[in-house]
C-alpha positions as CSV (number, residue, x, y, z in Angstrom):
1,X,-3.7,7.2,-14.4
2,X,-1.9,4.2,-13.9
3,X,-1.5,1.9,-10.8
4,X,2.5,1.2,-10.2
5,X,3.7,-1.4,-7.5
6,X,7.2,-1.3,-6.1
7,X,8.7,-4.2,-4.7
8,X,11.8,-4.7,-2.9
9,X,14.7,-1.8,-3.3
10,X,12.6,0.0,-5.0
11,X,9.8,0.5,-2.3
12,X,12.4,1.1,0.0
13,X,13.9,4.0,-1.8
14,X,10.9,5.4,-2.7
15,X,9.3,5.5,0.7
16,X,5.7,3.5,-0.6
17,X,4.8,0.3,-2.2
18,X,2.2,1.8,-4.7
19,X,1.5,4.8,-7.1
20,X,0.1,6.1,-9.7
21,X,1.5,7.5,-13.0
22,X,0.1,9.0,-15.8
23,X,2.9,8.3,-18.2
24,X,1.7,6.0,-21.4
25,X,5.1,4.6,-22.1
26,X,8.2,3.1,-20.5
27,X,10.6,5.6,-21.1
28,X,8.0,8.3,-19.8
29,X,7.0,6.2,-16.9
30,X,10.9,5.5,-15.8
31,X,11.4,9.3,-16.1
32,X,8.3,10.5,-14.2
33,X,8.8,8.3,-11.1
34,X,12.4,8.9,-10.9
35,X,11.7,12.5,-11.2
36,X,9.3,12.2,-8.8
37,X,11.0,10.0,-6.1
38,X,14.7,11.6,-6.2
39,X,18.2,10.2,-7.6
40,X,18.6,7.3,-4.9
41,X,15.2,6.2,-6.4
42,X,16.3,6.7,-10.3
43,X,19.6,4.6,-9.6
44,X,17.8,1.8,-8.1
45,X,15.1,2.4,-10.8
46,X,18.7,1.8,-13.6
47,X,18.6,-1.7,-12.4
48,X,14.9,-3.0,-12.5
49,X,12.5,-5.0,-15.1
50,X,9.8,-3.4,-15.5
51,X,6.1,-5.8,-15.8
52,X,2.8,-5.6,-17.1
53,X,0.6,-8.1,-17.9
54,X,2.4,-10.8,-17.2
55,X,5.7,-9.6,-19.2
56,X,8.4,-7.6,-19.5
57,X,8.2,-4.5,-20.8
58,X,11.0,-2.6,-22.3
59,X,10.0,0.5,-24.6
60,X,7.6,1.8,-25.9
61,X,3.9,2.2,-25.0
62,X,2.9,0.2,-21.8
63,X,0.1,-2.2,-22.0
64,X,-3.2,-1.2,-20.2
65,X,-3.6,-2.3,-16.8
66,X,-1.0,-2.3,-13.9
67,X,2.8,-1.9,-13.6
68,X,5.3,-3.9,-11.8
69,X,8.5,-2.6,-10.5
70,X,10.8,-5.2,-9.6
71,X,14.1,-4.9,-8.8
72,X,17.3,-8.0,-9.3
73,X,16.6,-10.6,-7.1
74,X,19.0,-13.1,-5.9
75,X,18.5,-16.7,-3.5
76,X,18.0,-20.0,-3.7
């Protein structure tokens, strides 16, 4: 299992700041918490970067250690 943090939109839509997945790569982890957390959450989910380690992660397998879901931000 993996430790997921949601920040901003996505904490909000989900309902929780932190989970767990067992997915081992992006497009599996994307799939299983938006099936998990319902279509508001997946549509929010559309628009964020995805972090681990230090760095965005696109595809393919995700790194070991902790993800970071973060949506746009915007300010100054």
């Amino acid at each position: 299992m993996r430790e997921v943090r949601l920040f901003a939109a996505a904490a909000d839509a989900a309902g929780l700041e932190e989970t767990r997945a067992e997915a081992g790569t992006v497009e599996a982890l994307r799939s299983e918490l938006a099936e998990r957390f319902g279509p508001e959450f997946a549509h929010v989910l559309e628009q964020c970067s995805l972090l681990a380690e230090g760095r965005m992660i696109d595809a393919g397998p995700l790194p070991p250690g902790r993800v970071d879901v973060l949506p746009p931000f915007a300010g100054g």
